[in-house]
N, C-alpha and C positions, 0 to 999 in steps of 0.2 A: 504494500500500500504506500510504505515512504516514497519507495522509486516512482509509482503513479502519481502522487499528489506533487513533487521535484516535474516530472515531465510536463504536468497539465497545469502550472500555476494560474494560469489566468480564467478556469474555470473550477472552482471550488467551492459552488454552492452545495446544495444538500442534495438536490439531483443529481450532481455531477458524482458526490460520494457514495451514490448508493448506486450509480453505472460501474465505478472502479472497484466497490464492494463486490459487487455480481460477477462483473472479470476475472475477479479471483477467486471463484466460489468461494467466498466465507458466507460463514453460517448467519442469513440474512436478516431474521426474527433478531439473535441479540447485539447486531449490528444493529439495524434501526434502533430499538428498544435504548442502548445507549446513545446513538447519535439524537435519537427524540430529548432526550431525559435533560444534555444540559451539562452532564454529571463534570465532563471539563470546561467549559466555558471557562469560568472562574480564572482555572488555571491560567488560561491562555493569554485570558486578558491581562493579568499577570504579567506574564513572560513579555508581550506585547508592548508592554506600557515601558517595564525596567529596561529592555532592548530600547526601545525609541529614545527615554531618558539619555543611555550612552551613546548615543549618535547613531544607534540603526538605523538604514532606511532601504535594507533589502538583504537578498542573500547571495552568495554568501559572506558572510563579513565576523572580520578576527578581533577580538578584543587584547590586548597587549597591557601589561600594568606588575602591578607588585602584588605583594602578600603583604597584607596590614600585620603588627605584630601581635595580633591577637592569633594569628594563624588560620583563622577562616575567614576572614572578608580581604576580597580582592580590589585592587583600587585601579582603573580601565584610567591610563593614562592616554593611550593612544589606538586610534583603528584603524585595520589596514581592510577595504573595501574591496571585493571582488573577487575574483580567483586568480591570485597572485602565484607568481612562481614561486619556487624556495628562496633565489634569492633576493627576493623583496621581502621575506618574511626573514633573511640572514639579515639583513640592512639594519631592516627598521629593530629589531631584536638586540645587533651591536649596540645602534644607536642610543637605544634606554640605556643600556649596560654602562658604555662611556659617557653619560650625560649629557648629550648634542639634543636639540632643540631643531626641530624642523618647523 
């Protein structure tokens, strides 16, 4: 289903998920039954909102930064946008490392 919904971005209503559902025979009763319920929405919106907050605005895109020293909160200093080669993501990774500002 990931691969299907990556291929078809620009059609992703609820029709659209319940053609890609059918494509791949999954079991179509608790397929609806959660797609009706909602049960992620929440989530998504979520992820949505905190992605847009650090400068998303499509996919795919890298977030680059430090580890706070609390050890679980990450701090997104910089984003590299797109699908970059390796070495744009060697660059921009040096770059934090030695302290250069672009």
């Amino acid at each position: 289903m990931h691969e299907k919904l990556f291929e078809n971005q620009k059609a992703l209503n609820p029709e659209d998920l319940v053609k890609y559902a059918e494509s791949l025979s999954l079991n179509m009763d608790e397929f609806k039954k959660c797609l009706d319920s909602g049960k992620h929405a929440d989530g998504i919106k979520k992820d949505i909102a905190e992605g847009q907050k650090s400068g998303v605005t499509g996919t795919p895109s890298s977030l680059l930064g430090w580890i706070e020293p609390d050890g679980k909160t990450v701090k997104a200093v910089k984003i590299v946008k797109g699908a970059q080669p390796y070495q744009k993501f060697k660059e921009e990774i040096e770059d934090l490392l030695s302290g250069k500002k672009k």
